[in-house]
VMD Tcl script that draws the C-alpha trace (Angstrom):
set ca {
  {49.62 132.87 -12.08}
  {46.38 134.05 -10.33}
  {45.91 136.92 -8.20}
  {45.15 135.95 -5.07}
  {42.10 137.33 -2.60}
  {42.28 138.34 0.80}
  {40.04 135.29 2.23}
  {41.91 132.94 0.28}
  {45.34 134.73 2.41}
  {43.89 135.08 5.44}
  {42.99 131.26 5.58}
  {46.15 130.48 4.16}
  {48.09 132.06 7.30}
  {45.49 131.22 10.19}
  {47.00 127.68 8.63}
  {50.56 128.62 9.89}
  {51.40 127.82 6.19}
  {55.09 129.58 5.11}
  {54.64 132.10 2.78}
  {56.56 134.63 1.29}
  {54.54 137.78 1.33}
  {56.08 141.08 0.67}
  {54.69 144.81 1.23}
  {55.28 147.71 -1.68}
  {53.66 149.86 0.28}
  {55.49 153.08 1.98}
  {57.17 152.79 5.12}
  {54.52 155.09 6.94}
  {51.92 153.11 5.69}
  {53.25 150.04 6.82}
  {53.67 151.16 10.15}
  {49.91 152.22 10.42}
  {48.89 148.82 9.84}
  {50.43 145.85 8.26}
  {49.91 141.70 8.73}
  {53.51 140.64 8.99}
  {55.22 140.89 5.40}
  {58.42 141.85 4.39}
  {58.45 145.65 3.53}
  {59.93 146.58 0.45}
  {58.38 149.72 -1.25}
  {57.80 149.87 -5.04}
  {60.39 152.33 -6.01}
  {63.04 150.37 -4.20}
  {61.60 146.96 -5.60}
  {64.01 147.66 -8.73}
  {67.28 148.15 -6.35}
  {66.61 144.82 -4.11}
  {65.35 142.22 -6.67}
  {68.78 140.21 -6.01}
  {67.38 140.15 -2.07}
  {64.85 137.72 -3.44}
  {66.42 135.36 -6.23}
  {66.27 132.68 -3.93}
  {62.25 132.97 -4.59}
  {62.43 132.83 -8.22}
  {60.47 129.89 -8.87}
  {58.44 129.61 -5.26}
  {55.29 131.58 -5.18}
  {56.00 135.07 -4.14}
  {52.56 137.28 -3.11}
  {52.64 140.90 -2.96}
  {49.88 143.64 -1.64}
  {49.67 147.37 -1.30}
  {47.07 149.97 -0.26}
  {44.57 148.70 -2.71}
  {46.39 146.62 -5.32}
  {47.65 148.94 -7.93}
  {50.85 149.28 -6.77}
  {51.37 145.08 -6.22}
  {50.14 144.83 -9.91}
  {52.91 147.03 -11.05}
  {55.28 144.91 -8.96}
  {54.28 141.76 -10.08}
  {54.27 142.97 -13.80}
  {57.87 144.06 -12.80}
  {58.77 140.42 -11.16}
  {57.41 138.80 -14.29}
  {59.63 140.34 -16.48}
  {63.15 139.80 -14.60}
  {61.73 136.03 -14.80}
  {60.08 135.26 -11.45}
  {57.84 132.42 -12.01}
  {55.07 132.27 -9.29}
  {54.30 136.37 -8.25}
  {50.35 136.82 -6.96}
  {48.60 140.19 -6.63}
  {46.79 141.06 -3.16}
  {43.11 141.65 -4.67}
  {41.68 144.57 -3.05}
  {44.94 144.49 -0.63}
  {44.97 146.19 2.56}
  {41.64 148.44 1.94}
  {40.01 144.89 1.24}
  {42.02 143.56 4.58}
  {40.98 145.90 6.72}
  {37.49 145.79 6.10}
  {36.81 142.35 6.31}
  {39.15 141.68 9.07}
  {39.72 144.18 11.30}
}
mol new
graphics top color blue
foreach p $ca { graphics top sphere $p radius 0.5 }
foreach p [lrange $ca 0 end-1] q [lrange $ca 1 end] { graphics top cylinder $p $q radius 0.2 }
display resetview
């Protein structure tokens, strides 16, 4: 699946449309700015994969600081068979700077 950008997100929740979109960031850096998603940080992705195998085959998106960290995830996703997982390109660095 493709990575997705930050325009194509933003206009994709001005929409109201449901999407599951999940933060690997650190808690303290998702309390100095975030846009809503579920927090679950990177090295605790492993530990709570069974929180979302209900998701399995919808399309799951992920973002971090500045995408390196959602790549990992999504590489991690992939391999415990997760069909539909979408990078943040540029995530919040990219966010911020366009939006905010």
């Amino acid at each position: 699946m493709n990575d997705i950008t930050t325009d194509e997100l933003k206009k994709r929740m001005d929409e109201g449309e449901k999407l599951n979109i999940y933060d690997v960031r650190e808690q303290y850096e998702y309390e100095e700015f975030n846009i809503g998603a579920v927090l679950i940080p990177l090295g605790d992705l492993p530990s709570r994969l069974a929180e979302l195998e209900h998701l399995k085959n919808e399309e799951i998106i992920l973002h971090c600081r500045s995408g390196k960290r959602s790549g990992q995830a999504k590489m991690f996703m992939l391999e415990y068979g997760f069909a539909n997982v979408r990078n943040l390109i540029g995530g919040m660095v990219d966010w911020q700077e366009k939006f905010s």
